[in-house]
Biopython code that builds the backbone (N, CA, C, O; Angstrom):
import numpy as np
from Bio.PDB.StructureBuilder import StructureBuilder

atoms = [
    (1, "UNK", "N", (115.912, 101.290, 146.627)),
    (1, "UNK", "CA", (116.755, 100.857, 145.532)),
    (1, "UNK", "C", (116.702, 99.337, 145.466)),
    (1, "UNK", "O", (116.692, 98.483, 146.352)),
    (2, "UNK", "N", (116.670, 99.263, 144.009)),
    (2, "UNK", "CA", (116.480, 97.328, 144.033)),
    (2, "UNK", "C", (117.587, 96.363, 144.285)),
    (2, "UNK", "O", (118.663, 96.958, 144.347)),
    (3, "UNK", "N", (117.666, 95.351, 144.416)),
    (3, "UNK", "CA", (118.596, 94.646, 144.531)),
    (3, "UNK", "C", (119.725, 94.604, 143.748)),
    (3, "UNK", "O", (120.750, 94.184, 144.286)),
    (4, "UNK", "N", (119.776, 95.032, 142.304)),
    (4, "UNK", "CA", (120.736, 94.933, 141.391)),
    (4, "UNK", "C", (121.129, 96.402, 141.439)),
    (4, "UNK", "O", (122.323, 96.617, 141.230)),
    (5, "UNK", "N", (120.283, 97.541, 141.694)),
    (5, "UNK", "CA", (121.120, 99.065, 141.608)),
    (5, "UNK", "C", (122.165, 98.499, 142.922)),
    (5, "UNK", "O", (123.358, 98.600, 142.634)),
    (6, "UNK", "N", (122.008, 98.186, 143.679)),
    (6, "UNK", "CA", (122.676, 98.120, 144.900)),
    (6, "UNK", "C", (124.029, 97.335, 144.443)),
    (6, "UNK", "O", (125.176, 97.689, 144.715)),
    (7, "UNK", "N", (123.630, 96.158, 143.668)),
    (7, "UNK", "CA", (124.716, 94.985, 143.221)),
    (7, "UNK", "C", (125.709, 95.797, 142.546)),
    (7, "UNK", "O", (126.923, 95.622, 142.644)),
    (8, "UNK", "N", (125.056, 96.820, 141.757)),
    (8, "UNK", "CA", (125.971, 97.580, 140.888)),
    (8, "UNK", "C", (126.132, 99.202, 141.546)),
    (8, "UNK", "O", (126.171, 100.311, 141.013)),
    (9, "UNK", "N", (126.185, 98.832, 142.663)),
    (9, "UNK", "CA", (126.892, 99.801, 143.387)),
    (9, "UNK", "C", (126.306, 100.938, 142.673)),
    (9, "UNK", "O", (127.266, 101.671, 142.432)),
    (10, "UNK", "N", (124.770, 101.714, 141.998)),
    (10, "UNK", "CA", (124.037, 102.950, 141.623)),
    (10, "UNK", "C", (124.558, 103.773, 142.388)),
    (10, "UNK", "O", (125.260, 104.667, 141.917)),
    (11, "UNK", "N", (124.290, 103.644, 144.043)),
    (11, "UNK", "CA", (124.528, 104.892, 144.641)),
    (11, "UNK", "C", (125.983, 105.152, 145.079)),
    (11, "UNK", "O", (125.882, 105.636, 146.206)),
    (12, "UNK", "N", (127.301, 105.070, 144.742)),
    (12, "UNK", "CA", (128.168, 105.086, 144.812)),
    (12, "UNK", "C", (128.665, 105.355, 143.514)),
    (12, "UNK", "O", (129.843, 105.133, 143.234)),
    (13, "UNK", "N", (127.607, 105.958, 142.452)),
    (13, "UNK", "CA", (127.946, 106.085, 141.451)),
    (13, "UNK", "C", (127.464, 107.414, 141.169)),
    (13, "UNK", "O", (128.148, 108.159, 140.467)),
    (14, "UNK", "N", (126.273, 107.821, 141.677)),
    (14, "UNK", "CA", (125.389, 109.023, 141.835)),
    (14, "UNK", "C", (126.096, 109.970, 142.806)),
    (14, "UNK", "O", (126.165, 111.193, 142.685)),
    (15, "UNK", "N", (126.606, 109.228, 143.778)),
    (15, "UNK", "CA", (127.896, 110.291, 145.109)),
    (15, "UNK", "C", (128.424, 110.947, 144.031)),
    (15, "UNK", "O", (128.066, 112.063, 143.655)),
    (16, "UNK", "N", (129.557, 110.037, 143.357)),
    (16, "UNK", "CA", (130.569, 110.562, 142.587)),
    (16, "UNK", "C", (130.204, 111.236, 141.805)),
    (16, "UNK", "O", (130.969, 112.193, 141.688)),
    (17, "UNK", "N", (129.045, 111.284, 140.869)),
    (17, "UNK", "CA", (128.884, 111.971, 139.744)),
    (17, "UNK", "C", (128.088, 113.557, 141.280)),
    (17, "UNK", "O", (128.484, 114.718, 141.383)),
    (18, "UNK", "N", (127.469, 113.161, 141.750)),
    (18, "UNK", "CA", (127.456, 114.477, 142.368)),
    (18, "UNK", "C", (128.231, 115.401, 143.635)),
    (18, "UNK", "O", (127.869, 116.247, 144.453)),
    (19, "UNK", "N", (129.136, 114.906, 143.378)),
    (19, "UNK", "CA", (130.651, 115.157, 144.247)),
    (19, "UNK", "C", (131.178, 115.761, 143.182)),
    (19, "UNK", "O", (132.100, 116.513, 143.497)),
    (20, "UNK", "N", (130.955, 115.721, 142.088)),
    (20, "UNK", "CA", (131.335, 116.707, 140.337)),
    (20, "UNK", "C", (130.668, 117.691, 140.109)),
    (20, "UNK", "O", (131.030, 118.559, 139.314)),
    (21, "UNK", "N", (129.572, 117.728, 140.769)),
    (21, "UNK", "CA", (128.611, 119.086, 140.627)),
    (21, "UNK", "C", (129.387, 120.198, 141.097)),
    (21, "UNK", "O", (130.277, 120.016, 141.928)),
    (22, "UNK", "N", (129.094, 121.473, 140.578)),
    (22, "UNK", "CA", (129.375, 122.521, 140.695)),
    (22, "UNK", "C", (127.985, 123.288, 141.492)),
    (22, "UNK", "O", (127.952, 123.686, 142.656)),
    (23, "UNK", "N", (127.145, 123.334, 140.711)),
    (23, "UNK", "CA", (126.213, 124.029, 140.624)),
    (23, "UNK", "C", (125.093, 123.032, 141.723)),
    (23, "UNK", "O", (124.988, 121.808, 141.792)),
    (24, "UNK", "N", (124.483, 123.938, 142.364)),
    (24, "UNK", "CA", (123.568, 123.024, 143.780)),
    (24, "UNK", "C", (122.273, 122.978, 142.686)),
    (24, "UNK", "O", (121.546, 122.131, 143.205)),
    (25, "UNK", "N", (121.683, 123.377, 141.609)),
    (25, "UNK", "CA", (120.341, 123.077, 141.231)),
    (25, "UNK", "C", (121.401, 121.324, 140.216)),
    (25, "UNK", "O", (120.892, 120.212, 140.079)),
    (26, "UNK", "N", (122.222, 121.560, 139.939)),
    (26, "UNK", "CA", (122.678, 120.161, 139.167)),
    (26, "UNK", "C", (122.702, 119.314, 139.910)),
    (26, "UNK", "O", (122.117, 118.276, 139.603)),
    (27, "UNK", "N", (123.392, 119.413, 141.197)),
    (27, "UNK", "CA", (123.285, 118.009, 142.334)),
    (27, "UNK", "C", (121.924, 117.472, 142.612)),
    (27, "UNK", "O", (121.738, 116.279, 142.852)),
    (28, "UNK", "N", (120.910, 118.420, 142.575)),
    (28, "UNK", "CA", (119.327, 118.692, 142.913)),
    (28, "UNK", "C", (118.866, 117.253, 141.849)),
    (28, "UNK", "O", (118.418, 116.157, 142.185)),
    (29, "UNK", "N", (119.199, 117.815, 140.450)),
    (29, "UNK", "CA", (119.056, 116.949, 139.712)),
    (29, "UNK", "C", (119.579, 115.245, 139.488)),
    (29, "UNK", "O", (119.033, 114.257, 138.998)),
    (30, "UNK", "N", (121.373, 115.591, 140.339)),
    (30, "UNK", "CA", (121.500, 114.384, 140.113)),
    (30, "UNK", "C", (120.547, 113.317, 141.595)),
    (30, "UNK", "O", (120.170, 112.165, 141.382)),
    (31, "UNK", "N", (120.383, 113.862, 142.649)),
    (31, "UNK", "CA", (119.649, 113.498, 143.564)),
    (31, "UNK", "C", (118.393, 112.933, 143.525)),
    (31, "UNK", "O", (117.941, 112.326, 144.496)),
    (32, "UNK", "N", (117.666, 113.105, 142.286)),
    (32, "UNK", "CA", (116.163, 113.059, 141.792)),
    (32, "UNK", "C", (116.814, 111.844, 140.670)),
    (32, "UNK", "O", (115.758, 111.311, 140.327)),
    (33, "UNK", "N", (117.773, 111.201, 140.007)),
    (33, "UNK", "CA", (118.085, 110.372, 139.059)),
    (33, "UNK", "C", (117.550, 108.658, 139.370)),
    (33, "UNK", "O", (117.666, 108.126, 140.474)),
    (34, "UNK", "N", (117.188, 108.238, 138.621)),
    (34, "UNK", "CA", (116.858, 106.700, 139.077)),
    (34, "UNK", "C", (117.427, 105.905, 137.651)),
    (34, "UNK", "O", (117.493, 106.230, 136.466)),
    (35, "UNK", "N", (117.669, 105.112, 138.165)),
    (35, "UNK", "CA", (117.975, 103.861, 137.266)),
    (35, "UNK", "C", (117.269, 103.214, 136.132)),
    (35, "UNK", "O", (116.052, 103.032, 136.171)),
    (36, "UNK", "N", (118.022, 102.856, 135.098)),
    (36, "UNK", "CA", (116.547, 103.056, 134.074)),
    (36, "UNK", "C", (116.445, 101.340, 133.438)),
    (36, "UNK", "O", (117.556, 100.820, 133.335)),
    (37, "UNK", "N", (115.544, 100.664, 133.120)),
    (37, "UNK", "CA", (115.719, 99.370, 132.762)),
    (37, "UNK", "C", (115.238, 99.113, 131.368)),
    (37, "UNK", "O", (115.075, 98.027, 130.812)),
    (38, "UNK", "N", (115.028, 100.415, 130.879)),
    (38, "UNK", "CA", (114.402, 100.888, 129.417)),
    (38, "UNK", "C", (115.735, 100.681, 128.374)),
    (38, "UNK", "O", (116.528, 101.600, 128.167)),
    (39, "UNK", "N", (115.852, 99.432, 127.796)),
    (39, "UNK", "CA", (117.209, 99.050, 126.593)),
    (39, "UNK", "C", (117.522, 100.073, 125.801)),
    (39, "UNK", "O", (118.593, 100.679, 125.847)),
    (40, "UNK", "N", (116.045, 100.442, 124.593)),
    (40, "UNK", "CA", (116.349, 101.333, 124.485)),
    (40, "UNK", "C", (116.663, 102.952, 124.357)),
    (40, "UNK", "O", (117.423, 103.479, 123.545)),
    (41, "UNK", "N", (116.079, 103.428, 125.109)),
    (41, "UNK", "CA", (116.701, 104.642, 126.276)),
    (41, "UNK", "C", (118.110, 104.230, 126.283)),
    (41, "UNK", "O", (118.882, 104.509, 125.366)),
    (42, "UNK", "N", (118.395, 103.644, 127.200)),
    (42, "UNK", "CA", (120.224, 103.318, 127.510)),
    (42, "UNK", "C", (120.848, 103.018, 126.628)),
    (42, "UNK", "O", (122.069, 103.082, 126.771)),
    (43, "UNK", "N", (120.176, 102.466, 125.063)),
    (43, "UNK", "CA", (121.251, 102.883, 124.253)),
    (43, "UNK", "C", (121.430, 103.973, 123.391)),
    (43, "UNK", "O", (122.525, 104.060, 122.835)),
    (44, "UNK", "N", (120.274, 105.120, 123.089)),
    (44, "UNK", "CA", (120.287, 106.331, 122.765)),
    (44, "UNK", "C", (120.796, 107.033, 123.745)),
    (44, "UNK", "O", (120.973, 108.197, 123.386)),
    (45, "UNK", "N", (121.113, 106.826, 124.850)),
    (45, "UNK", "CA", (121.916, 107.842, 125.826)),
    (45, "UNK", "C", (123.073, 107.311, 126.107)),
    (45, "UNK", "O", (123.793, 107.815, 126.969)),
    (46, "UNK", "N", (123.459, 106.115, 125.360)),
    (46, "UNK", "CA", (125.157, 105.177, 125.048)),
    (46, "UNK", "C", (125.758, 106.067, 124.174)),
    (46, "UNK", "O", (126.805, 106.716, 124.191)),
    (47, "UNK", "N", (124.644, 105.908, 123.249)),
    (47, "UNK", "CA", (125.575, 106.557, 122.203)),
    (47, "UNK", "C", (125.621, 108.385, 121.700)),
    (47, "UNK", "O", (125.950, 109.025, 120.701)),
    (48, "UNK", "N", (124.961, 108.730, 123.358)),
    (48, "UNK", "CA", (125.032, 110.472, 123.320)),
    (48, "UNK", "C", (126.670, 110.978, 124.234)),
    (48, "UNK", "O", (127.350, 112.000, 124.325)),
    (49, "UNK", "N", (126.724, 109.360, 124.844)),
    (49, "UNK", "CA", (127.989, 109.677, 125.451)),
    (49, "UNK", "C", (129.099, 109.373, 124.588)),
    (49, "UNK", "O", (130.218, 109.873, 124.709)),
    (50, "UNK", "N", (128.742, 108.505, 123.679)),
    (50, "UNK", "CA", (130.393, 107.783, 123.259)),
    (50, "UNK", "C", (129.911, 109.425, 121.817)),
    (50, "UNK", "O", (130.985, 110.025, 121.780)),
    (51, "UNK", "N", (129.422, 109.805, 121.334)),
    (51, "UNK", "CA", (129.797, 111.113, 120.804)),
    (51, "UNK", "C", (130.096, 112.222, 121.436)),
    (51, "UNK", "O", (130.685, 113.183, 120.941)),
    (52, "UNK", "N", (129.600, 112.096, 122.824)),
    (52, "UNK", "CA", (130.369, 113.316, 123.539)),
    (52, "UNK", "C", (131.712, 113.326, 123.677)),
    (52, "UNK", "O", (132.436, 114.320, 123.614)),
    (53, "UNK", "N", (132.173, 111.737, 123.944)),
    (53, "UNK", "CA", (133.354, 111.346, 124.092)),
    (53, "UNK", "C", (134.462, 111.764, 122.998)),
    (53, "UNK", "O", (135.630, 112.109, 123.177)),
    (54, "UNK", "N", (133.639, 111.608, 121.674)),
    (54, "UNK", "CA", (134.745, 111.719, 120.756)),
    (54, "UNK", "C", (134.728, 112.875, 120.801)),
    (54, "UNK", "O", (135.824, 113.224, 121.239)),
    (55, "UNK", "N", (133.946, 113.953, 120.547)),
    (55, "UNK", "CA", (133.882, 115.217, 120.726)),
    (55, "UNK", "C", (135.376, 116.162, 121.346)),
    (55, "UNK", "O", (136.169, 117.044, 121.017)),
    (56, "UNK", "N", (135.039, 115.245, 122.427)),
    (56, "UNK", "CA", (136.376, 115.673, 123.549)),
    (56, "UNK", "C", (137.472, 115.275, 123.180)),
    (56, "UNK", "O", (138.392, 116.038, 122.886)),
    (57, "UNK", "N", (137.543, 113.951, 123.138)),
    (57, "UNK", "CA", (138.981, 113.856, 122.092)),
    (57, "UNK", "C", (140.012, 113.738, 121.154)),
    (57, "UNK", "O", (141.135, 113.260, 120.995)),
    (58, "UNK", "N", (138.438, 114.898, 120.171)),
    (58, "UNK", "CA", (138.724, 115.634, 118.885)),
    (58, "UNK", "C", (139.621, 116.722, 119.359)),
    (58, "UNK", "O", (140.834, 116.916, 119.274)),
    (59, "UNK", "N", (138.138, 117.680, 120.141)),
    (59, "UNK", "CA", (138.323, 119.208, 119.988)),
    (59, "UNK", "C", (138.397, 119.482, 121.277)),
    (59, "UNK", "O", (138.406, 120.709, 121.375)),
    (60, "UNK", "N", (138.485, 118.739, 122.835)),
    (60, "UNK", "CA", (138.739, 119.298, 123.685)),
    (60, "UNK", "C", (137.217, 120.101, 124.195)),
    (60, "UNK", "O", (136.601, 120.960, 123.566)),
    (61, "UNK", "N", (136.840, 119.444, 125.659)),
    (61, "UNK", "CA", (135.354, 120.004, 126.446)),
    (61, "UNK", "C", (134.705, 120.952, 125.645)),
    (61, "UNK", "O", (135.321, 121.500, 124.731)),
    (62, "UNK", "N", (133.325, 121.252, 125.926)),
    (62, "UNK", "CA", (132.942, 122.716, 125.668)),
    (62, "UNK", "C", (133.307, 123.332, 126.605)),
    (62, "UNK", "O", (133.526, 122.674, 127.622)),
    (63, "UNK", "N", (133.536, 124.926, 126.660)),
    (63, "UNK", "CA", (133.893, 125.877, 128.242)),
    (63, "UNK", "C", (132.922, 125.890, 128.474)),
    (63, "UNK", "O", (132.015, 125.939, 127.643)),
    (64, "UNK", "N", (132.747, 125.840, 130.017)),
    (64, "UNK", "CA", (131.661, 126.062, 130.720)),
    (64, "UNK", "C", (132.841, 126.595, 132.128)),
    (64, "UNK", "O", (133.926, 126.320, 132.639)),
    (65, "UNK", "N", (131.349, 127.781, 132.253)),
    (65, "UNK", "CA", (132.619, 128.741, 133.098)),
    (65, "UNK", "C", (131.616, 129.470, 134.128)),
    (65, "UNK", "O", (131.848, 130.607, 134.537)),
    (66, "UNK", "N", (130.296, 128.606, 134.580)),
    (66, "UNK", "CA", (129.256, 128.844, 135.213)),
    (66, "UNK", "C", (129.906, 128.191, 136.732)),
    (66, "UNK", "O", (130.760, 127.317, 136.587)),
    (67, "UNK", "N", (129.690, 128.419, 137.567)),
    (67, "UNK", "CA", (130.055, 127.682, 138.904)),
    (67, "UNK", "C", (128.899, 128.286, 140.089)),
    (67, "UNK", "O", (128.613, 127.790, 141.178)),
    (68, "UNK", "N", (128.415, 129.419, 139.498)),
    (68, "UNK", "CA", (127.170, 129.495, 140.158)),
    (68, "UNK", "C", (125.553, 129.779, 139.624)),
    (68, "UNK", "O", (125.270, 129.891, 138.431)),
    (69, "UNK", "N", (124.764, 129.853, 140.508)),
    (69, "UNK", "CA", (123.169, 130.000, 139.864)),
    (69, "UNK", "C", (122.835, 131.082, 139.636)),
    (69, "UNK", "O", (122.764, 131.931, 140.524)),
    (70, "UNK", "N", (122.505, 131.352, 138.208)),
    (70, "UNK", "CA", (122.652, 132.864, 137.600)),
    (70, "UNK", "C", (121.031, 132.993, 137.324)),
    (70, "UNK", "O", (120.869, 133.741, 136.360)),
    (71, "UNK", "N", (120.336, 132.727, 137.616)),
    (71, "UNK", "CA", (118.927, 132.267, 137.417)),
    (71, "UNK", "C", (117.934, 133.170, 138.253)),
    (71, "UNK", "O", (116.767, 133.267, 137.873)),
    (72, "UNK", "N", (118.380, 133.846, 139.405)),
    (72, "UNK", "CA", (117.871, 134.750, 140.221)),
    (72, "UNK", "C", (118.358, 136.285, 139.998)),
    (72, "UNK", "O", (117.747, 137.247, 140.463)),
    (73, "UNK", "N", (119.417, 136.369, 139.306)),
    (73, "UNK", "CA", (120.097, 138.131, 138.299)),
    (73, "UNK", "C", (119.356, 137.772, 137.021)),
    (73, "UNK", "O", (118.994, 138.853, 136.558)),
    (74, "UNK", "N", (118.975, 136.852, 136.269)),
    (74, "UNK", "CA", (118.389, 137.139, 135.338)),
    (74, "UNK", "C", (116.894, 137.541, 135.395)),
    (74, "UNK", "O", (116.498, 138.414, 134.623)),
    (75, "UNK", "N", (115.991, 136.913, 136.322)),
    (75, "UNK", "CA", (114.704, 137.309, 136.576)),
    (75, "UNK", "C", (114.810, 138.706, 137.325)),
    (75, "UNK", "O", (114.000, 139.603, 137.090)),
    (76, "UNK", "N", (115.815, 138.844, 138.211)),
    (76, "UNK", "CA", (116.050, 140.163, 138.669)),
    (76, "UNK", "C", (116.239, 141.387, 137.562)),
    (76, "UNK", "O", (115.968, 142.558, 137.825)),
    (77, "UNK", "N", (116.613, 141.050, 136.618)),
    (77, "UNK", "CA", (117.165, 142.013, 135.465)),
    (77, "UNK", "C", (116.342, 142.478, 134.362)),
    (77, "UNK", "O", (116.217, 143.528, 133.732)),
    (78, "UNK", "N", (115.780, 141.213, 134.356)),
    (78, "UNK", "CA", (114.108, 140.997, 133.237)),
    (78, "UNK", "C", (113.002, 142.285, 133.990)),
    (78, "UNK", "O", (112.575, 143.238, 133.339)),
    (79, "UNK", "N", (112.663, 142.024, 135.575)),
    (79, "UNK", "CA", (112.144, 142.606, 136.087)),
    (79, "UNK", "C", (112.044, 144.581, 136.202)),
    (79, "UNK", "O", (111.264, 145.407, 136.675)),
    (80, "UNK", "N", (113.510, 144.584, 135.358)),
    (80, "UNK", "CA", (114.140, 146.207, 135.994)),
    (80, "UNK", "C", (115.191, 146.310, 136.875)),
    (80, "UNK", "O", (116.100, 147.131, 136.749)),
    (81, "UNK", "N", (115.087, 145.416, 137.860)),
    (81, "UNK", "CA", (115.876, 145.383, 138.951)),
    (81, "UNK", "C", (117.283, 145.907, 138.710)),
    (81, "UNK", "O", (117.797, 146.017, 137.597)),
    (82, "UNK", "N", (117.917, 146.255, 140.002)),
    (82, "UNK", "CA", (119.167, 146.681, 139.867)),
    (82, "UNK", "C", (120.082, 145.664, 140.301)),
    (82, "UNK", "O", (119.942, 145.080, 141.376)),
    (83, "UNK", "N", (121.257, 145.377, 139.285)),
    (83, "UNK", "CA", (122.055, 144.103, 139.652)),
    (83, "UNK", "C", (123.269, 144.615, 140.592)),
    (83, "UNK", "O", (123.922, 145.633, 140.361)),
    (84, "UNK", "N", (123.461, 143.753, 141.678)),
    (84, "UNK", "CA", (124.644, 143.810, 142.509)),
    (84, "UNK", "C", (126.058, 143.804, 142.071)),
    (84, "UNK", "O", (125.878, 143.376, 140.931)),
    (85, "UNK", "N", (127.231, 143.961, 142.158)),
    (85, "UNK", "CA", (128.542, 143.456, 141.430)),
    (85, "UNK", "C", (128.767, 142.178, 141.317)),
    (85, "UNK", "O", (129.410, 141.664, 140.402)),
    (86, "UNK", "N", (128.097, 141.432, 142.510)),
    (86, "UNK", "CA", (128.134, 139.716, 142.560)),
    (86, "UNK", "C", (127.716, 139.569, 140.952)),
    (86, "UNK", "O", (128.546, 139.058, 140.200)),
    (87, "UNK", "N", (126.415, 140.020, 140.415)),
    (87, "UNK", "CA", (125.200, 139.664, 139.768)),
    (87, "UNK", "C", (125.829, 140.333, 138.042)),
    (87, "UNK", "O", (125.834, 139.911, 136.886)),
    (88, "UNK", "N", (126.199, 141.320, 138.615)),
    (88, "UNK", "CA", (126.874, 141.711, 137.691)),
    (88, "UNK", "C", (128.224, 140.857, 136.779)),
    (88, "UNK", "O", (128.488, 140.923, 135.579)),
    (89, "UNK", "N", (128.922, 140.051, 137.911)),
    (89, "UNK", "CA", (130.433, 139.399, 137.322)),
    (89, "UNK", "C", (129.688, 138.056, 136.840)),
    (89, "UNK", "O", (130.149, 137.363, 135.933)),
    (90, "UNK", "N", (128.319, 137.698, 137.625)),
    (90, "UNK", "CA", (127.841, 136.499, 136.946)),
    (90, "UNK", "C", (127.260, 136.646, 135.423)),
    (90, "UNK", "O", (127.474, 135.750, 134.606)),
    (91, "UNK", "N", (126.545, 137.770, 135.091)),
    (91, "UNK", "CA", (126.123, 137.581, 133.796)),
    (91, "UNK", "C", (127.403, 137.812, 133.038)),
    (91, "UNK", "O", (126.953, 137.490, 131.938)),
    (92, "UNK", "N", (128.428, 138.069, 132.836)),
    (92, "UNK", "CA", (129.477, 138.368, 132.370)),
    (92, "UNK", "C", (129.885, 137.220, 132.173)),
    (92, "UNK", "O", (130.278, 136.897, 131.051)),
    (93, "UNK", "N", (129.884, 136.234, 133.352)),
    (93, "UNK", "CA", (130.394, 134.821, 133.042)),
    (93, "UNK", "C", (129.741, 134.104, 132.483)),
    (93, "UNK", "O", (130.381, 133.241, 131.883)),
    (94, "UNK", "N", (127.931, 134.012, 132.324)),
    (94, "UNK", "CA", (127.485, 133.886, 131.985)),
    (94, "UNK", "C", (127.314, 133.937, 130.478)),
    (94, "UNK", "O", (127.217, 132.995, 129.692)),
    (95, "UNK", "N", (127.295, 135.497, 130.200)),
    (95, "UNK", "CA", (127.597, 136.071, 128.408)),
    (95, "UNK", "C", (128.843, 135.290, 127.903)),
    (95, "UNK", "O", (128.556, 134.727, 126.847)),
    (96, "UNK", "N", (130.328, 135.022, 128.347)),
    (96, "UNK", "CA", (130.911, 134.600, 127.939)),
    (96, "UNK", "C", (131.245, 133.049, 127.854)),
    (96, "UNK", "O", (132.228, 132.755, 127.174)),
    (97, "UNK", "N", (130.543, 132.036, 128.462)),
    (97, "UNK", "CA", (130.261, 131.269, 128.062)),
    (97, "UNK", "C", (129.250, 130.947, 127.075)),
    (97, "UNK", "O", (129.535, 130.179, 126.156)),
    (98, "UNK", "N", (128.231, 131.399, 127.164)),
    (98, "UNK", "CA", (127.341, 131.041, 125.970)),
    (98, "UNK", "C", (128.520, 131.906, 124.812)),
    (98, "UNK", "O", (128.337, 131.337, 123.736)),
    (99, "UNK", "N", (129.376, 132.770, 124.655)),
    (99, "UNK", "CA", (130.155, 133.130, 123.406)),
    (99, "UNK", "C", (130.620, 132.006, 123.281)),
    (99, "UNK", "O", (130.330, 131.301, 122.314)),
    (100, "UNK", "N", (131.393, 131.641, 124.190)),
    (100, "UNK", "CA", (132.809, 130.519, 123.791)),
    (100, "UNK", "C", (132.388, 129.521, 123.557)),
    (100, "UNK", "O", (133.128, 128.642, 123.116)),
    (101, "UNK", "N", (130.576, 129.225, 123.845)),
    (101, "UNK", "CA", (129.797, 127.945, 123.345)),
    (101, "UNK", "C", (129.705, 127.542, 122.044)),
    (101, "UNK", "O", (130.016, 126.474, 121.516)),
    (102, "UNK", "N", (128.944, 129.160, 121.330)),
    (102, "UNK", "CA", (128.694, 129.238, 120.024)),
    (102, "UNK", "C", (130.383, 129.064, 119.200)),
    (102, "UNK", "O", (130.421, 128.709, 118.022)),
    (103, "UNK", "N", (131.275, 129.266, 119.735)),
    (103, "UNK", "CA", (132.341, 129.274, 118.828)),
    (103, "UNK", "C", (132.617, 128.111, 118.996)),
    (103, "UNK", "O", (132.753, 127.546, 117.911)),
    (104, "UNK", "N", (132.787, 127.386, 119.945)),
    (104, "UNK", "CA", (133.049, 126.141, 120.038)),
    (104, "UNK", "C", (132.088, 125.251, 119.166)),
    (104, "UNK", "O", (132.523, 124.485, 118.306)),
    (105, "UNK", "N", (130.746, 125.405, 119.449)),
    (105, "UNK", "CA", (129.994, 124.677, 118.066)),
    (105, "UNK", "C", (130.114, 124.983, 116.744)),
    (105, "UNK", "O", (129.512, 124.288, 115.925)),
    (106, "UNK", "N", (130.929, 126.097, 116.318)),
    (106, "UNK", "CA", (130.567, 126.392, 114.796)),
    (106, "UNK", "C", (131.990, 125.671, 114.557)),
    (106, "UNK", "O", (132.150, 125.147, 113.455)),
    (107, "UNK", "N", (133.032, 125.602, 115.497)),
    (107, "UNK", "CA", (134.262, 124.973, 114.941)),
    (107, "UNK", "C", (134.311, 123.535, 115.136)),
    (107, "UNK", "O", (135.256, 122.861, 114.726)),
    (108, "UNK", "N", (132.911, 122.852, 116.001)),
    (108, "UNK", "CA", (132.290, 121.442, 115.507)),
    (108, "UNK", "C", (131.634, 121.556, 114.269)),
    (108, "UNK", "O", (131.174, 120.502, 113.829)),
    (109, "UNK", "N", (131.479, 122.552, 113.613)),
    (109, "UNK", "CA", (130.453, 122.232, 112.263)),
    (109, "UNK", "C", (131.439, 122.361, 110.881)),
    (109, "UNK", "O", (131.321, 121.960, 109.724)),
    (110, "UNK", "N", (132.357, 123.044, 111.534)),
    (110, "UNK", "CA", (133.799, 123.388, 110.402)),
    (110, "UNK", "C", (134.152, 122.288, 110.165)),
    (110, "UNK", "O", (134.271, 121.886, 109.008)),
    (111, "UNK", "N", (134.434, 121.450, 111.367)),
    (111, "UNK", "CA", (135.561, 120.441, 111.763)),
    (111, "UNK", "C", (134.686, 119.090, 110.985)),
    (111, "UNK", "O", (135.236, 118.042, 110.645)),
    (112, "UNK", "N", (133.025, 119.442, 110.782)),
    (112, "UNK", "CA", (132.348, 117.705, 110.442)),
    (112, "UNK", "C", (131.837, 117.133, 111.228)),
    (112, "UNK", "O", (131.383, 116.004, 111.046)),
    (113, "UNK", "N", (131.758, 118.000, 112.703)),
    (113, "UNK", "CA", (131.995, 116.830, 113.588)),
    (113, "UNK", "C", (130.402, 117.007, 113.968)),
    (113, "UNK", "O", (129.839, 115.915, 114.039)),
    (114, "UNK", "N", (129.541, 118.149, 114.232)),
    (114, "UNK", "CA", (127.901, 117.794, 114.005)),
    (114, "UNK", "C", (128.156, 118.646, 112.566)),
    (114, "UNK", "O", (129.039, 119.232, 111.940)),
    (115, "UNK", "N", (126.533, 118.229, 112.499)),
    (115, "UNK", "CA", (125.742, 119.018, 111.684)),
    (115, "UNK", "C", (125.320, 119.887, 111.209)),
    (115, "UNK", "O", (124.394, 120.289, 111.913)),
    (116, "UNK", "N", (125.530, 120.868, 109.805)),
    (116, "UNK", "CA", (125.850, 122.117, 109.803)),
    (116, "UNK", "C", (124.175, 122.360, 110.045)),
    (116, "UNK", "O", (123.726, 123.502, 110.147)),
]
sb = StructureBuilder()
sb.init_structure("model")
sb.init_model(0)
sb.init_chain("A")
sb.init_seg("    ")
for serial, (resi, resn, name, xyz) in enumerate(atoms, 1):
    if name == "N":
        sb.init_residue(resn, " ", resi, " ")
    sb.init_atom(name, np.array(xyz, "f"), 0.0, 1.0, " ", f" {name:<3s}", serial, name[0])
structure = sb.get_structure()
């Protein structure tokens, strides 16, 4: 890490954001993150946050109701395979987040807030 990620305290910033992870393939990801010195990059991903931001305190998060890796019942399931009850309560959580996703975006498209 260079002298200025360090100045600006990067990795004490990457802890925290992956001390927020839920999911171990997301920490994976935030673990693999580097610092970017590309202007503009950092300001197309400024301003993906300050609309996420308003987003939220329009209409309140999207649900996300995943807390584990559902990625091994779905290839299991694709395959034939027979799903466990574990595997089973995950696609369920699974199905119902991607529902409460789509409703949540169409009442961003009601609301103006993206793009119909």
């Amino acid at each position: 890490m260079n002298k200025f990620a360090k100045k600006l305290e990067i990795d004490v910033i990457l802890n925290a954001l992956r001390n927020n992870c839920i999911i171990e393939k997301t920490k994976k990801i935030v673990d693999n993150l580097l610092p970017s010195t590309d202007l503009l990059y950092l300001n197309h991903e400024l301003d993906k946050v300050d609309e996420a931001l308003q987003i939220i305190e329009r209409m309140d998060r999207a649900p996300i109701m995943m807390t584990e890796e559902y990625e091994t019942c779905i290839r299991l399931a694709l395959k034939g395979g027979v799903l466990s009850a574990q595997d089973l309560y995950l696609t369920v959580k699974l199905y119902n987040t991607i529902k409460y996703n789509q409703s949540f975006v169409a009442s961003l498209k009601k609301e103006n807030i993206i793009e119909k």
